[in-house]
Chimera marker file (.cmm) of the C-alpha trace (Angstrom):
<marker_set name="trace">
<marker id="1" x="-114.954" y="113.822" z="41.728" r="1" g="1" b="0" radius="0.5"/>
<marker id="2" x="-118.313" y="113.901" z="40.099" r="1" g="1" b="0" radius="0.5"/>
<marker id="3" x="-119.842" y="110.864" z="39.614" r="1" g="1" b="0" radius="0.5"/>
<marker id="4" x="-121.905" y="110.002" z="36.568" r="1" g="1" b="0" radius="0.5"/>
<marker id="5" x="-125.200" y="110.821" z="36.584" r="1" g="1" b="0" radius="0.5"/>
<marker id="6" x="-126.770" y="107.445" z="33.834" r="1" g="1" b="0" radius="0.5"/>
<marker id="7" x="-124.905" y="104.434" z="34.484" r="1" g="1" b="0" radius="0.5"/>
<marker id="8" x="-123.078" y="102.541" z="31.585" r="1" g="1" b="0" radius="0.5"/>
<marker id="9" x="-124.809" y="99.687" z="30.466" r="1" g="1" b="0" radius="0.5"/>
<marker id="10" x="-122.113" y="97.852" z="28.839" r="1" g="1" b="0" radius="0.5"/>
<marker id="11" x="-124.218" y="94.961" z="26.760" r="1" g="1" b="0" radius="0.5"/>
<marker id="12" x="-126.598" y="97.706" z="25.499" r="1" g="1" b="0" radius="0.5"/>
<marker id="13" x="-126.879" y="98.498" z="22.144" r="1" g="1" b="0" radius="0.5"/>
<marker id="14" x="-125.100" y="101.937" z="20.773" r="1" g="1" b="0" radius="0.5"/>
<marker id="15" x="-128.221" y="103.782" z="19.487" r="1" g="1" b="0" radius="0.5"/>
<marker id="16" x="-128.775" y="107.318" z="17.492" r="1" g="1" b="0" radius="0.5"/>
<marker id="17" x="-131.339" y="109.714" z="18.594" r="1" g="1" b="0" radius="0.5"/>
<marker id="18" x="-133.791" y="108.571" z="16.102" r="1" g="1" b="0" radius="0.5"/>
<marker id="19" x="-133.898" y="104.994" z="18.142" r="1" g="1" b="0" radius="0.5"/>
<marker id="20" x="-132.256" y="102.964" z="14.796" r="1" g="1" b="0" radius="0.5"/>
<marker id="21" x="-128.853" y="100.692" z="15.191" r="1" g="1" b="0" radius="0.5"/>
<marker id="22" x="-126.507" y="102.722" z="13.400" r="1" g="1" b="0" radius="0.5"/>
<marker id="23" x="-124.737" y="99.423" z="11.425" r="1" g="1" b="0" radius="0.5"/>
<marker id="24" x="-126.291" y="95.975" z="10.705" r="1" g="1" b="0" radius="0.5"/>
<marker id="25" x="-123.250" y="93.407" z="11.145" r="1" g="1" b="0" radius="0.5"/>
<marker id="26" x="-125.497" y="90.750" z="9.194" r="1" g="1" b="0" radius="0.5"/>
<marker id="27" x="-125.610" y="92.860" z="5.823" r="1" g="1" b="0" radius="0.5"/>
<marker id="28" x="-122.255" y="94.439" z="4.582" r="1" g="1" b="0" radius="0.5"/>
<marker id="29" x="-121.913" y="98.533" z="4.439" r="1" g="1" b="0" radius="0.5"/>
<marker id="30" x="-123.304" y="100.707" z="1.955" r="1" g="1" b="0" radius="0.5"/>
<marker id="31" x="-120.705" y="103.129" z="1.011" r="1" g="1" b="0" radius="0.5"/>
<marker id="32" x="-121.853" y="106.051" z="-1.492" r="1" g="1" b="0" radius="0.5"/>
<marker id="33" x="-120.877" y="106.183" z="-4.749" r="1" g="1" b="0" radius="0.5"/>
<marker id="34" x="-119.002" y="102.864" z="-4.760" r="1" g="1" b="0" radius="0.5"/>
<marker id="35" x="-120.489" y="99.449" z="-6.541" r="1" g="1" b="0" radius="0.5"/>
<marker id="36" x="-118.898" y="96.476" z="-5.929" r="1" g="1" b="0" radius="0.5"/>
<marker id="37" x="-117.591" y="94.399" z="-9.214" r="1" g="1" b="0" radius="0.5"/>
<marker id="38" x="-118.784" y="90.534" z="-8.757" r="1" g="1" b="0" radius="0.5"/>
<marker id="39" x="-115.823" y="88.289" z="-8.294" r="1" g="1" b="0" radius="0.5"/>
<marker id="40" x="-114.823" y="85.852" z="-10.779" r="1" g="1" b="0" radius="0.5"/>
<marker id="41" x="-114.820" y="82.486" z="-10.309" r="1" g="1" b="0" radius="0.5"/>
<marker id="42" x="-111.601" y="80.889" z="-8.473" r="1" g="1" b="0" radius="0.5"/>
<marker id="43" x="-109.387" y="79.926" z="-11.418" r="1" g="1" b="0" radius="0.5"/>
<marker id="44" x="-106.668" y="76.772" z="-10.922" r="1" g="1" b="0" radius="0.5"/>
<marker id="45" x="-103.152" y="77.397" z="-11.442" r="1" g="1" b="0" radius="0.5"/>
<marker id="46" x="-103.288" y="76.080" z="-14.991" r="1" g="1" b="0" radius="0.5"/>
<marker id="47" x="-106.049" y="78.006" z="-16.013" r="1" g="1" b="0" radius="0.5"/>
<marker id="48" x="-104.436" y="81.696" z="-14.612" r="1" g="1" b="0" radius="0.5"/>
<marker id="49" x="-100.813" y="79.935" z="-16.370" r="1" g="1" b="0" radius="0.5"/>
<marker id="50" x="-102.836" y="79.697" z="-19.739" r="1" g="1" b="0" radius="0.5"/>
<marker id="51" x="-104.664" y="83.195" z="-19.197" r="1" g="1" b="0" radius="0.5"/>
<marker id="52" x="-101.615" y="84.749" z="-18.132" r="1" g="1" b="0" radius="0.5"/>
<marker id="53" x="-99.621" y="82.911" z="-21.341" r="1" g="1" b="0" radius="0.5"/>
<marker id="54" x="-102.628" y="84.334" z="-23.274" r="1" g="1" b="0" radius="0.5"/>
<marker id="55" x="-102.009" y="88.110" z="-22.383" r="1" g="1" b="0" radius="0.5"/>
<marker id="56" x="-98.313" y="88.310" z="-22.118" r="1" g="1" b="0" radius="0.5"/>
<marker id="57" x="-96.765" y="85.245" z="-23.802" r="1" g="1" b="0" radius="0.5"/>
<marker id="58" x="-92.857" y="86.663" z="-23.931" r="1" g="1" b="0" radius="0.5"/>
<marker id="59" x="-92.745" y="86.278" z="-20.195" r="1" g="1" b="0" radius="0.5"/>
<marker id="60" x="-92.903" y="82.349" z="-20.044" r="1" g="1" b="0" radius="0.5"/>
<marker id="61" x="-90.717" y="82.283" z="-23.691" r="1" g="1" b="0" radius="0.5"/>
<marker id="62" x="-87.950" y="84.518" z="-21.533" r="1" g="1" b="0" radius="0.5"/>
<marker id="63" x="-87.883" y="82.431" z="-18.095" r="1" g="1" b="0" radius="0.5"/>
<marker id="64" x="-87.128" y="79.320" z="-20.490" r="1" g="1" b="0" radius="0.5"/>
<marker id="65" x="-84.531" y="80.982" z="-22.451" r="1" g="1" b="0" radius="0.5"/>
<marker id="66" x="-83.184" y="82.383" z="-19.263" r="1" g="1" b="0" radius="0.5"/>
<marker id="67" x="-83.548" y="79.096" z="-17.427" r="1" g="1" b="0" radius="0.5"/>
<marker id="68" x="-81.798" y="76.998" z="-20.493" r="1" g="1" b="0" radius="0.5"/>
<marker id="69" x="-79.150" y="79.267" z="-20.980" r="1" g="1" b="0" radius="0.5"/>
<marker id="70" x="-78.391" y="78.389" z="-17.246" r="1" g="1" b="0" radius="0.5"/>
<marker id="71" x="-79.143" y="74.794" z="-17.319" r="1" g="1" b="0" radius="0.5"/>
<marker id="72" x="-76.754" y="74.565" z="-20.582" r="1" g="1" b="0" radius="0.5"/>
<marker id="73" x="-74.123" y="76.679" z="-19.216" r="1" g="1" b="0" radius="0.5"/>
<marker id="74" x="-73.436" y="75.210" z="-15.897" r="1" g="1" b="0" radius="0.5"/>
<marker id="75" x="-73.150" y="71.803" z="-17.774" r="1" g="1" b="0" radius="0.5"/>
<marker id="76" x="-70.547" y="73.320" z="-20.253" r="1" g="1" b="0" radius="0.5"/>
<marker id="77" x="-68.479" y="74.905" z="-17.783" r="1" g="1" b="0" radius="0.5"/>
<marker id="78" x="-68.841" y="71.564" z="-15.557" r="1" g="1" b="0" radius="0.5"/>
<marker id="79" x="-67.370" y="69.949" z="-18.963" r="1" g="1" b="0" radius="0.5"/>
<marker id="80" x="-64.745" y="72.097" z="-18.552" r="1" g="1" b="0" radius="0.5"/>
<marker id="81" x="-65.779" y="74.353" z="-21.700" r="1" g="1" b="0" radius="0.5"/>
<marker id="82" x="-65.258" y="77.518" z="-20.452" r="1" g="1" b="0" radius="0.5"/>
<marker id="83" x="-65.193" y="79.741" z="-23.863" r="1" g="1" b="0" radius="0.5"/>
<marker id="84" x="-68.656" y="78.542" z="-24.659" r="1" g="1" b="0" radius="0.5"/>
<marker id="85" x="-69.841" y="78.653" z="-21.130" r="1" g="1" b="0" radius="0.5"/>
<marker id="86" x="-69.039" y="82.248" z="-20.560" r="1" g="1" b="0" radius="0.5"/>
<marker id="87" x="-70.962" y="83.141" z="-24.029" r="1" g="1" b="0" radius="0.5"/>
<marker id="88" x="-74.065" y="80.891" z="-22.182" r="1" g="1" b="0" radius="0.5"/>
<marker id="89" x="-73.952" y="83.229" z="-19.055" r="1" g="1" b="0" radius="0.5"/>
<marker id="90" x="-74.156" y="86.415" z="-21.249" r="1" g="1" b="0" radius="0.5"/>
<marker id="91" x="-77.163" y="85.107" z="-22.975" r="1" g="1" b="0" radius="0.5"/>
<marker id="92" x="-78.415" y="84.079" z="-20.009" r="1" g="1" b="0" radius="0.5"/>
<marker id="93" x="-78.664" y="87.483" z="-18.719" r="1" g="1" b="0" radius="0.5"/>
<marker id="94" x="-79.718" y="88.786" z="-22.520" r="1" g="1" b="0" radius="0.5"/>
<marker id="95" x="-82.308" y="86.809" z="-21.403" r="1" g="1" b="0" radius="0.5"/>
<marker id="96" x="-83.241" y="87.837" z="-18.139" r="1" g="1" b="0" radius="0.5"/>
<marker id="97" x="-83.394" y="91.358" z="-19.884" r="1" g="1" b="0" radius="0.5"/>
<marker id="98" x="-85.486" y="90.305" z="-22.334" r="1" g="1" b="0" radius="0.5"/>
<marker id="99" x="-88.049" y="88.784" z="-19.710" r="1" g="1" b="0" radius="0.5"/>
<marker id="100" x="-87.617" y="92.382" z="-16.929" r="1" g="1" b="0" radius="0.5"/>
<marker id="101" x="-88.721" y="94.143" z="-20.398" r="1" g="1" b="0" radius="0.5"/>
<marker id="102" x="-91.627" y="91.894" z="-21.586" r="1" g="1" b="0" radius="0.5"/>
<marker id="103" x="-92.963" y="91.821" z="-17.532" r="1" g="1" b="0" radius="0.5"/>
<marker id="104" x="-92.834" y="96.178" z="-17.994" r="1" g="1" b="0" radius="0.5"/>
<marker id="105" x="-94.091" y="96.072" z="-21.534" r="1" g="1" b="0" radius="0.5"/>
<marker id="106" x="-97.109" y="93.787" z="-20.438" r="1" g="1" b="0" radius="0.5"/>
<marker id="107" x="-97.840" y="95.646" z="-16.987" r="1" g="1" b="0" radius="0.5"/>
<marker id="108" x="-98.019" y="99.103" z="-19.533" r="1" g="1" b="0" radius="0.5"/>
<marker id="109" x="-99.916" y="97.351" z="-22.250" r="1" g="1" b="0" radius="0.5"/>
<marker id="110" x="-102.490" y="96.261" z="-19.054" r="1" g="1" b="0" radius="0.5"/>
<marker id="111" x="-103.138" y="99.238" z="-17.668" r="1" g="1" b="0" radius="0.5"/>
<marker id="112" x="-103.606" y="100.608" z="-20.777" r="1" g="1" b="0" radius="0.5"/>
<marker id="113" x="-106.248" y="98.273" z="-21.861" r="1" g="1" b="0" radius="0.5"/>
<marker id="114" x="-109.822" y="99.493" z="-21.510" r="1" g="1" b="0" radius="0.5"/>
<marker id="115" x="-111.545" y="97.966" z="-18.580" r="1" g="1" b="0" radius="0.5"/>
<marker id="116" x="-114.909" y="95.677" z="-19.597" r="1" g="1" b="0" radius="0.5"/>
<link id1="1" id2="2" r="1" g="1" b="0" radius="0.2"/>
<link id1="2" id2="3" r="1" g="1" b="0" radius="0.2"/>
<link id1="3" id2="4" r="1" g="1" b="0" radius="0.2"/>
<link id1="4" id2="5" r="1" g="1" b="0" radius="0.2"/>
<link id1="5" id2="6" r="1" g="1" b="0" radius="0.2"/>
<link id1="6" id2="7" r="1" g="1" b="0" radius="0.2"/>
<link id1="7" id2="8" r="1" g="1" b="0" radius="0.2"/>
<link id1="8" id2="9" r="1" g="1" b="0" radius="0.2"/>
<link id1="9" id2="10" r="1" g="1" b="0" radius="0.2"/>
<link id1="10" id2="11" r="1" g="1" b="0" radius="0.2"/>
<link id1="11" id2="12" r="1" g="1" b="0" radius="0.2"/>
<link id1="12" id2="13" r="1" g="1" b="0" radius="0.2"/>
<link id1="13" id2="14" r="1" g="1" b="0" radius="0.2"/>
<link id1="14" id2="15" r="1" g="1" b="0" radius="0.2"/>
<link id1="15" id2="16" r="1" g="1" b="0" radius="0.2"/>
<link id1="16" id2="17" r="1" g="1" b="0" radius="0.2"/>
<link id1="17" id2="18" r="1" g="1" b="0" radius="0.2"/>
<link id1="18" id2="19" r="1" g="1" b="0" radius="0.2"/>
<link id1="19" id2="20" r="1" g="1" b="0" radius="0.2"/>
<link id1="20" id2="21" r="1" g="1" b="0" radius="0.2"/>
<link id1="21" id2="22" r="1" g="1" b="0" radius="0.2"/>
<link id1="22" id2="23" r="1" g="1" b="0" radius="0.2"/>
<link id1="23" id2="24" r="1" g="1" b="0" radius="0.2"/>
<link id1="24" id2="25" r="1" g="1" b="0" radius="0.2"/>
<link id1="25" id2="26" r="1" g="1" b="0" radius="0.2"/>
<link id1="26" id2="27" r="1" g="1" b="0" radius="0.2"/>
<link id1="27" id2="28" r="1" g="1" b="0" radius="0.2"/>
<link id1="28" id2="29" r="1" g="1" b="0" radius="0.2"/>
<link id1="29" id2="30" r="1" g="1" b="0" radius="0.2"/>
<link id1="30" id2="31" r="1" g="1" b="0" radius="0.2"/>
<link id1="31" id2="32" r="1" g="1" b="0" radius="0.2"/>
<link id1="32" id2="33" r="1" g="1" b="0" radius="0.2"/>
<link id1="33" id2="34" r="1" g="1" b="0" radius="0.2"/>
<link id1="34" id2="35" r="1" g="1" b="0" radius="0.2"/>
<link id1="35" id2="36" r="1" g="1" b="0" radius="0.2"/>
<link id1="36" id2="37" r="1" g="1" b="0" radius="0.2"/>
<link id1="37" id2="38" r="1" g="1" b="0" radius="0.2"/>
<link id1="38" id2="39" r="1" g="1" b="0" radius="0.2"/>
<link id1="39" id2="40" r="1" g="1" b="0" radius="0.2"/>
<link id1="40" id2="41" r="1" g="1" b="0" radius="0.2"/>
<link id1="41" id2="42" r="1" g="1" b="0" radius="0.2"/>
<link id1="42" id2="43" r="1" g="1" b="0" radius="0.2"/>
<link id1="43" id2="44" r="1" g="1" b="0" radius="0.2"/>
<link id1="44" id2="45" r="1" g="1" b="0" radius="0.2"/>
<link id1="45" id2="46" r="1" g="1" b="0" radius="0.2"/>
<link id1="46" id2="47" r="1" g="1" b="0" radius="0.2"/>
<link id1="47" id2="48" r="1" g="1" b="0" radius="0.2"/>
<link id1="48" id2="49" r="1" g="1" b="0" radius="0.2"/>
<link id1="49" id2="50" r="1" g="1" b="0" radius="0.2"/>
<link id1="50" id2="51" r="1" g="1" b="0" radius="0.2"/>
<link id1="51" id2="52" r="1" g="1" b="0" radius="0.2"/>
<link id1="52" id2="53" r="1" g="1" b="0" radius="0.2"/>
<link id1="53" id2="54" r="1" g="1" b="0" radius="0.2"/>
<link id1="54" id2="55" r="1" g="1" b="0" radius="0.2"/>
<link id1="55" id2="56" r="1" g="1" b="0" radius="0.2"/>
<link id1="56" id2="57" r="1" g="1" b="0" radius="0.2"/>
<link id1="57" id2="58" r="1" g="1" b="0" radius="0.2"/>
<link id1="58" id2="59" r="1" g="1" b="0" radius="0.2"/>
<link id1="59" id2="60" r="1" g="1" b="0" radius="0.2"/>
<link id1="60" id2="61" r="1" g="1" b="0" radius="0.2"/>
<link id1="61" id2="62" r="1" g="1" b="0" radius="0.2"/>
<link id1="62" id2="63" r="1" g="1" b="0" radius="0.2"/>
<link id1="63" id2="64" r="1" g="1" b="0" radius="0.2"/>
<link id1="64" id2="65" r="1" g="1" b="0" radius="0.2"/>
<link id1="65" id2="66" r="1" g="1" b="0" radius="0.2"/>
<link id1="66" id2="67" r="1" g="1" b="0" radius="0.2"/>
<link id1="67" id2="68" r="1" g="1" b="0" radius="0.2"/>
<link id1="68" id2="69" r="1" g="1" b="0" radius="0.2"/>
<link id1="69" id2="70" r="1" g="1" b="0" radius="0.2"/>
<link id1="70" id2="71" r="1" g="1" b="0" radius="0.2"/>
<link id1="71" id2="72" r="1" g="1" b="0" radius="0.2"/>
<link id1="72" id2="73" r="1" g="1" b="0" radius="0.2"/>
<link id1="73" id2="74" r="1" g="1" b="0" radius="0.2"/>
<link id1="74" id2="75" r="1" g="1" b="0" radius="0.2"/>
<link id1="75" id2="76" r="1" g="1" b="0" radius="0.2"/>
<link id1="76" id2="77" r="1" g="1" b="0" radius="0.2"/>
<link id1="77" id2="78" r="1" g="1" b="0" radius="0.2"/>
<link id1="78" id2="79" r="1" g="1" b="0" radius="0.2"/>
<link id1="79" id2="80" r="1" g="1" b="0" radius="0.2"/>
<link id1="80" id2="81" r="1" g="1" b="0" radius="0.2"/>
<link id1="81" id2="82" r="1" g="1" b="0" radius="0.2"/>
<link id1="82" id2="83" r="1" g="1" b="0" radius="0.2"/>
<link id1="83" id2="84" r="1" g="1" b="0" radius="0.2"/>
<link id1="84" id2="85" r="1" g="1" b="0" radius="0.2"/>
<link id1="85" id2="86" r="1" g="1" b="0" radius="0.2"/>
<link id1="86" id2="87" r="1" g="1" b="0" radius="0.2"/>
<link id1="87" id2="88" r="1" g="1" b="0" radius="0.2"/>
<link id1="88" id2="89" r="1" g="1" b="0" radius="0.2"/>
<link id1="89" id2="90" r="1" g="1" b="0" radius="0.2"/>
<link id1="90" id2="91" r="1" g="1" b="0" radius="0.2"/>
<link id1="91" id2="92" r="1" g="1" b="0" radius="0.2"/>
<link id1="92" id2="93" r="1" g="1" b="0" radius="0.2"/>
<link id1="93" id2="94" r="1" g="1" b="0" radius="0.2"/>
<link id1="94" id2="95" r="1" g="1" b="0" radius="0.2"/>
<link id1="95" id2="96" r="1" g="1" b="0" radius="0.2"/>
<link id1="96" id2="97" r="1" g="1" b="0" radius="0.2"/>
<link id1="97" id2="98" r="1" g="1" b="0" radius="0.2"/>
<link id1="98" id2="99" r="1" g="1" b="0" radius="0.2"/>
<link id1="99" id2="100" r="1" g="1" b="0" radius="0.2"/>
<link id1="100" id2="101" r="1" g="1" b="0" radius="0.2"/>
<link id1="101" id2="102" r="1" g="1" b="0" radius="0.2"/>
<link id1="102" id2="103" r="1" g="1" b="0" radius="0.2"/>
<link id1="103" id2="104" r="1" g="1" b="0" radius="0.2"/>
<link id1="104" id2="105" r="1" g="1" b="0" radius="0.2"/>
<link id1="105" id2="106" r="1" g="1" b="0" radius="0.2"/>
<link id1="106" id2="107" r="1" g="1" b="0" radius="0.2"/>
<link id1="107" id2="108" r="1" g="1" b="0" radius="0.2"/>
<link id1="108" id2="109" r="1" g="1" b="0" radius="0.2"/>
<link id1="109" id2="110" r="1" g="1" b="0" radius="0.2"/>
<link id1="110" id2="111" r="1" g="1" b="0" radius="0.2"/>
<link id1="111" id2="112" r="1" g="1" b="0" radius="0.2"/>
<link id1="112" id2="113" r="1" g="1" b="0" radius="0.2"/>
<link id1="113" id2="114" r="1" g="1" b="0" radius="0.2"/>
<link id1="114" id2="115" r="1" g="1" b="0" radius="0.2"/>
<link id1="115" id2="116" r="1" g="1" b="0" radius="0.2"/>
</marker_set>
C-alpha cells in the first residue's frame, strides 16, 4: 500500500483554496433567496386560547356542546333515564361533527387568508 504523501492534521481547520473558513459557526448561514420572518413574542396559554377563540370561535362553542352533551348524558343514563340519555349521546356526536367541521372550515378559511 501507498502511503499518504501530507499527513492529516486532524485539529486543523478545513480551508478553500482562496485561504477563507468556508462557514462561521458564530453567525448563522446565509442561504440565497430566503429572509427570515422575526419571531413573535412567546404568547401564554391564555393569550393563544383568546387569539385562537378570536379566529375560529365555533371550535371552543363545539368541545362544550360536545363535552355537556356527555357530562349530561352519562348522568341521565346513571339516573336510569335511558330514552333521554340515548337522544344526549346522538347530540353528543352532532356535536363532535359540528366541531371536526368548524376545525376544517377554520384550517381552509386560514390558509386562505392573505399573509401580512
Amino acid at each position: 500500500m501507498a502511503a499518504a504523501s501530507t499527513p492529516a492534521v486532524a485539529n486543523a481547520p478545513i480551508t478553500q483554496q482562496s485561504g477563507k473558513v468556508p462557514f462561521d459557526y458564530s453567525k448563522p448561514p446565509t442561504i440565497e433567496g430566503f429572509t427570515p420572518v422575526t419571531r413573535r413574542k412567546d404568547e401564554t396559554f391564555k393569550e393563544k386560547l383568546l387569539r385562537k377563540t378570536k379566529e375560529n370561535p365555533f371550535v371552543p362553542i363545539g368541545c362544550l356542546a360536545t363535552a355537556g352533551a356527555l357530562a349530561y348524558g352519562l348522568r341521565a343514563f346513571h339516573q336510569g333515564k335511558t330514552r333521554q340519555s340515548q337522544l344526549l349521546m346522538r347530540g353528543r356526536i352532532f356535536a363532535q361533527g359540528f366541531t371536526v367541521v368548524a376545525i376544517i372550515f377554520g384550517v381552509f378559511a386560514t390558509a386562505l387568508k392573505p399573509k401580512q
